[in-house]
C-alpha positions in Angstrom: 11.2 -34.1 -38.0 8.1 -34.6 -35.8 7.3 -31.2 -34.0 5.4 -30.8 -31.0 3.8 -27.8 -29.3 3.5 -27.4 -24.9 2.3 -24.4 -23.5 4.1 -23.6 -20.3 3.1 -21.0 -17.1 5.9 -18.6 -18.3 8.4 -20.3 -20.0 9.7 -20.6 -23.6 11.5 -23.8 -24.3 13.8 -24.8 -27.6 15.4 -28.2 -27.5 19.1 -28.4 -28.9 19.6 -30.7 -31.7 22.6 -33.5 -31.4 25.4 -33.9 -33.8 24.6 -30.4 -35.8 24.8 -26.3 -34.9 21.4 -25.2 -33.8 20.1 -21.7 -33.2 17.2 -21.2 -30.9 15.5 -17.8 -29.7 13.5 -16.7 -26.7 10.4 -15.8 -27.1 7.8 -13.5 -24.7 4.8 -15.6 -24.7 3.7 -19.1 -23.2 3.8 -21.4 -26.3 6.7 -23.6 -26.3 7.9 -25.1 -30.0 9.8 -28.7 -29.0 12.3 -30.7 -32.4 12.5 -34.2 -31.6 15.3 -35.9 -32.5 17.2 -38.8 -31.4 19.7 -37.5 -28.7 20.8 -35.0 -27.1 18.5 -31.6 -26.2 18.9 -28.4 -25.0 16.2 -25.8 -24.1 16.5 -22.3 -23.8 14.0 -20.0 -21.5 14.5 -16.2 -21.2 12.9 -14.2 -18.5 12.8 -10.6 -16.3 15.6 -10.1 -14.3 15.9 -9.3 -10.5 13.9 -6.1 -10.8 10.7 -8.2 -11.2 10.4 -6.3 -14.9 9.4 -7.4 -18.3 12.6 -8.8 -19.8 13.7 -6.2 -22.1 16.5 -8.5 -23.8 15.9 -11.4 -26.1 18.6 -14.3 -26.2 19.8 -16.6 -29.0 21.8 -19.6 -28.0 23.9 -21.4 -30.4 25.5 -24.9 -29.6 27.6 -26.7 -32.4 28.5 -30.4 -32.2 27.3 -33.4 -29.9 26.7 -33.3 -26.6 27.5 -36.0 -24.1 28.6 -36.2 -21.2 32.2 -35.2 -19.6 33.0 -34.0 -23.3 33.8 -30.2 -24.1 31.5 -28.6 -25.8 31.2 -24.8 -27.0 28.3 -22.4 -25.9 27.3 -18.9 -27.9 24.6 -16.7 -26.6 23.5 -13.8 -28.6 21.7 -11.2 -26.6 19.4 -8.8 -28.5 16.9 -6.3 -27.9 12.9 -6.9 -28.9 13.7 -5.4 -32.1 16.5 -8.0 -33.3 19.3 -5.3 -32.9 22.5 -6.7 -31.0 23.1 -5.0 -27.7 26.3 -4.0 -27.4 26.8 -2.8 -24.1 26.7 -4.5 -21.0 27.6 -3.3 -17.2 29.8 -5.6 -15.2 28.8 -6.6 -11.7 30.9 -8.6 -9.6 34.1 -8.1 -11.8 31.9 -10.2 -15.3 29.7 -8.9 -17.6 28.4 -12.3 -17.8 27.8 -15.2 -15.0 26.8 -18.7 -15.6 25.3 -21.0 -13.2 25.2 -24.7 -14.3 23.4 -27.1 -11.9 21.8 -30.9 -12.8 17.7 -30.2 -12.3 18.4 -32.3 -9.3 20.8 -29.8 -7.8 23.5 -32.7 -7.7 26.3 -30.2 -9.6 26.9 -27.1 -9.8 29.4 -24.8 -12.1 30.0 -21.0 -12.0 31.6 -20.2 -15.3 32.2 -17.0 -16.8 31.5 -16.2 -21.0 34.3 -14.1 -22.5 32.1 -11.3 -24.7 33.0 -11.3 -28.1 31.7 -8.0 -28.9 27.9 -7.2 -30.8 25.6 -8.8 -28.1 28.0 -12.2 -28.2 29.3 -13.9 -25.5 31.0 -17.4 -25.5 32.3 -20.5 -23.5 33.8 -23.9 -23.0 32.3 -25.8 -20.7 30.9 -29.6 -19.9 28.3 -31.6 -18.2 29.8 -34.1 -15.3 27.0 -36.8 -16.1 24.3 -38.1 -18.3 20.4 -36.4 -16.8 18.8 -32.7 -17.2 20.9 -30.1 -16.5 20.0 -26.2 -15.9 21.9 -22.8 -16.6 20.8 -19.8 -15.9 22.8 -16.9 -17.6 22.8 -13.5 -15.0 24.3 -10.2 -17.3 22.7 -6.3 -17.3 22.5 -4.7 -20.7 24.3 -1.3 -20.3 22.3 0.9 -17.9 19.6 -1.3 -17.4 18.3 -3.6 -14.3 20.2 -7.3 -14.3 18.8 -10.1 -16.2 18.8 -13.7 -16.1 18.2 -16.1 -19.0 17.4 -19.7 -18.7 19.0 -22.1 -20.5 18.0 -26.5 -20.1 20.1 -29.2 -21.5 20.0 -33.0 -21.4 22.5 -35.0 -21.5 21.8 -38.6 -23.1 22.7 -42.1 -21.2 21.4 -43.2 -18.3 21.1 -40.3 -14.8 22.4 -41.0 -11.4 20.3 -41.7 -8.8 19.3 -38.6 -6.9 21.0 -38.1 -3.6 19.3 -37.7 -0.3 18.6 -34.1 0.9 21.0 -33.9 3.6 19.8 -30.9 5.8 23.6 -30.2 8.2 24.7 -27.0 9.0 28.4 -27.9 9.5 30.6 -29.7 6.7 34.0 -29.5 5.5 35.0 -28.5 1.7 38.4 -29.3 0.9 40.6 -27.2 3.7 38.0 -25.2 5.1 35.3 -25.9 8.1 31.9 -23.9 7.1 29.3 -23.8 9.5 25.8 -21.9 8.3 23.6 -19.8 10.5 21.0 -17.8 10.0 19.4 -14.7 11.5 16.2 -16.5 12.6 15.2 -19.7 14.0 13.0 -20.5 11.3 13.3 -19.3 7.9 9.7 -18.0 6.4 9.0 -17.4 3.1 8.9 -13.6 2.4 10.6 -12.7 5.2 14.0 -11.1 4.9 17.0 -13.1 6.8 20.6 -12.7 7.0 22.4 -16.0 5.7 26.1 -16.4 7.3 29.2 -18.6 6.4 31.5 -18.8 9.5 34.8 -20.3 8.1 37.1 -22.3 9.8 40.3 -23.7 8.8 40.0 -27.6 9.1 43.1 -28.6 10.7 43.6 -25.9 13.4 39.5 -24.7 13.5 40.4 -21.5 13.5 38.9 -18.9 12.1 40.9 -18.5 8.5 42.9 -15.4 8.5 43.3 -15.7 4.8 40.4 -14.6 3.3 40.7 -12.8 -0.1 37.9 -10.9 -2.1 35.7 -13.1 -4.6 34.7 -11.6 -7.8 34.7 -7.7 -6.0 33.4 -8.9 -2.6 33.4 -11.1 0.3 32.0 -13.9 -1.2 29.4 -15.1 -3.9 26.3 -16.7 -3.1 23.5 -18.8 -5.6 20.2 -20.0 -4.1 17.6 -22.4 -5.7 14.4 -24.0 -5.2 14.5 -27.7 -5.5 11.5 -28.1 -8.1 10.0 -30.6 -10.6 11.0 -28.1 -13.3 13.5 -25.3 -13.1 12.4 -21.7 -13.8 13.7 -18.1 -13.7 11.7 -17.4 -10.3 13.8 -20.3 -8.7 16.9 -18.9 -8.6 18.1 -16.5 -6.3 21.5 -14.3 -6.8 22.8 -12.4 -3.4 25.8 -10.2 -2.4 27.6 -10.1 0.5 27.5 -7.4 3.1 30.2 -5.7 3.7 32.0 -5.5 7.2 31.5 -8.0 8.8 33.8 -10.4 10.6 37.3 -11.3 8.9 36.4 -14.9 8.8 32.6 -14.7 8.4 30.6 -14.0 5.3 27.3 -12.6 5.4 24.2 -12.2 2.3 20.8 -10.5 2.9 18.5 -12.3 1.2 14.8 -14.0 1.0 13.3 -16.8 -0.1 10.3 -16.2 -2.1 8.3 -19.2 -1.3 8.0 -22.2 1.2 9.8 -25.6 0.0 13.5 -26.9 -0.1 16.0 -24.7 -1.6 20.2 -25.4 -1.9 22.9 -22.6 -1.3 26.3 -22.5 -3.1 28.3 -20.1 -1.1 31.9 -19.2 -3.0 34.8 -17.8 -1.2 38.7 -17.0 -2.1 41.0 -18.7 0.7 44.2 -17.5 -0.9 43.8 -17.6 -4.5 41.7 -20.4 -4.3 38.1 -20.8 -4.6 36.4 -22.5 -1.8 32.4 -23.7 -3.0 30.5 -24.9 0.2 26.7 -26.5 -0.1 24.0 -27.0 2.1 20.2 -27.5 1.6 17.8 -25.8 3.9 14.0 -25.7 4.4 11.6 -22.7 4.5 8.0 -22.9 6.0 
């Protein structure tokens, strides 16, 4: 097997291995180690969480089988401390001790999945990738008592990518039954600069406002921001929670985006058991 060593800013990258179990671990310097093989590849890249601190967790990631595309496959992730010992405790927030964000590295998909913990640092799910191209995850948990961390995870899918859409920049679309219109608390968004990002929800017959409006994972409504980029990394991605009272039908986040460019918002909300997922790109000087 032909290896090949990449140093990246602040990543650490392992490629999954198709058609056998592979087990890859983070690691807290620069120097990526890449396997070629024929197929399939996953990557795995573990960083600080939202506190802006050194990671203090280090992640393994087991994937058995093949991978291809629209085909289940099973994903184990092992968190550890620095010292190789399991950690065994983890806080929820927002109802999971584990959330996992899957988008394609062109920000064409996008899955919110949950791991079930297994006990002794192990968590584990079934999930799959809509279509052949590079694909993203970017596992959010907090080790008990400690600051929320988020590990990063790349996969590619073998065969032949779709194209890759056109950015389309509306503020107003419909997603399934409900009308979402997206406003913000400025005219201009600024990198840096604290804004108030809100979903006003409409149902799409009548449009008016819904009425039925149920709590998502603990709050309002769940929101996932990210950076369009040439390669995904931790500082990309952006987890926000809703603030509380405000307007039955409208959800509201507090957020800000870190640096100037093109970023894409998946806000989730429950319209009567159901889980409405509404997208939009925006641009920020």
């Amino acid at each position: 097997m032909k290896l090949l060593f990449t140093a990246l800013a602040i990543t650490s990258t392992i490629f999954w291995t198709q058609g056998c179990a592979s087990v890859v671990q983070s690691t807290d310097n620069s120097t990526s180690k890449h396997h070629d093989s024929a197929g399939a590849s996953n990557s795995h890249e573990h960083h600080g969480g939202h506190s802006g601190l050194e990671s203090t967790t280090i992640a393994k990631l087991t994937v058995p089988g093949k991978l291809a595309a629209q085909t289940p496959v099973s994903l184990v992730i092992d968190v550890q401390d620095k010292n190789g010992q399991a950690i065994a405790n983890f806080d929820k927030f927002q109802e999971q001790l584990m959330h996992l964000i899957i988008v394609g590295d062109n920000l064409d998909t996008f899955n919110h999945i949950h791991p079930t913990y297994k006990g002794n640092g192990r968590f584990e799910v079934q999930t799959s990738f809509p279509h052949p191209g590079n694909y993203t995850l970017f596992s959010d948990y907090k080790p008990g008592g400690k600051a929320e961390e988020v590990s990063l995870l790349k996969a590619q899918v073998p065969g032949e990518a779709p194209n890759t859409p056109k950015i389309d920049f509306s503020t107003t679309n419909t997603f399934g039954n409900t009308l979402v219109n997206l406003q913000f608390s400025q005219p201009t968004l600024t990198a840096g600069k604290e804004v108030n990002v809100m979903f006003n929800l409409q149902d799409a017959a009548t449009k008016e406002p819904i009425k039925d409006l149920q709590p998502y994972l603990g709050e309002k409504g769940h929101l996932v921001i990210i950076k369009r980029t040439s390669q995904l990394t931790r500082a990309d991605y952006i987890h926000a929670h809703a603030v509380k009272d405000t307007p039955a039908s409208k959800v509201h986040f507090l957020t800000s985006f870190p640096q100037p460019g093109n970023y894409k918002l998946w806000g989730q909300f429950n319209r009567n058991g159901k889980v409405v997922t509404a997208e939009f790109w925006v641009t920020v000087q």
